[in-house]
C-alpha positions in Angstrom: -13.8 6.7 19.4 -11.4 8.9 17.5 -11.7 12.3 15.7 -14.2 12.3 13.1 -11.6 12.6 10.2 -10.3 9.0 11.9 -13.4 7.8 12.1 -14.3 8.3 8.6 -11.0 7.1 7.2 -12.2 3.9 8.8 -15.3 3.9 6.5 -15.5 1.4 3.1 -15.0 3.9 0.4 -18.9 4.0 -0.3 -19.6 5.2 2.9 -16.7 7.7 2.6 -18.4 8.8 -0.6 -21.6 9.1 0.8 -20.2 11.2 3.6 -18.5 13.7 0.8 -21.8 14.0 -0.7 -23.5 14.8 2.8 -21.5 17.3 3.4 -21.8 19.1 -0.1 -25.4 19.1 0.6 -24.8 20.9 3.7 -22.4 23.2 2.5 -24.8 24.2 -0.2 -27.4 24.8 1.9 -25.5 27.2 4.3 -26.4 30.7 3.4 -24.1 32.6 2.0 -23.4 35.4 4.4 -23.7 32.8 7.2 -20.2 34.6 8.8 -21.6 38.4 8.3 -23.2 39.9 12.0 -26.2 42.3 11.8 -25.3 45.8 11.9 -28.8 46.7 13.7 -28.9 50.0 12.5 -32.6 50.6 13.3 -31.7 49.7 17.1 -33.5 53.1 19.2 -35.4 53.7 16.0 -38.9 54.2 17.8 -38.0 55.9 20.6 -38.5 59.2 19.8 -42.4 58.4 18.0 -44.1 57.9 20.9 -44.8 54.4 20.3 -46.6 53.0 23.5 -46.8 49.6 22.6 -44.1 46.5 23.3 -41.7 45.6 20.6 -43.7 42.1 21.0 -47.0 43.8 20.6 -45.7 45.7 17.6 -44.0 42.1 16.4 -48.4 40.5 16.2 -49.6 43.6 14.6 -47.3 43.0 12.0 -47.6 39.3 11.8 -51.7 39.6 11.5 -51.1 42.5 9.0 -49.4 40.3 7.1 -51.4 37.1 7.3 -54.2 39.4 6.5 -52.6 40.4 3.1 -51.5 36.5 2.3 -55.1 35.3 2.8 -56.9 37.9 0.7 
């Protein structure tokens, strides 16, 4: 098998069509900041509150909170 861009080259022109169209769907559907990195900025932010809990049992708390508000 060659490259991809050989491989489709080798394609009827339909399926070279349809390929086109696949990837305008995908390129569309990236997200638009897809290349930008998170600047964690709240990194150490609960350090100093004397939080006892896990960031994991903090992470459920606010899940339930959540589903609590979603469901009435």
């Amino acid at each position: 098998m060659g490259s991809l861009l050989d491989r489709i080259a080798h394609l009827s022109p339909e399926k070279q069509a349809k390929v086109e169209q696949l990837v305008s769907e995908l390129e569309e559907k990236a997200p638009a900041n897809a290349t930008h990195r998170l600047k964690l900025t709240w990194l150490g932010g609960l350090k100093d509150s004397g939080e006892t809990r896990s960031s994991v049992e903090i992470q459920h708390d606010i899940l339930d909170s959540w589903r609590k508000n979603v469901s009435g």
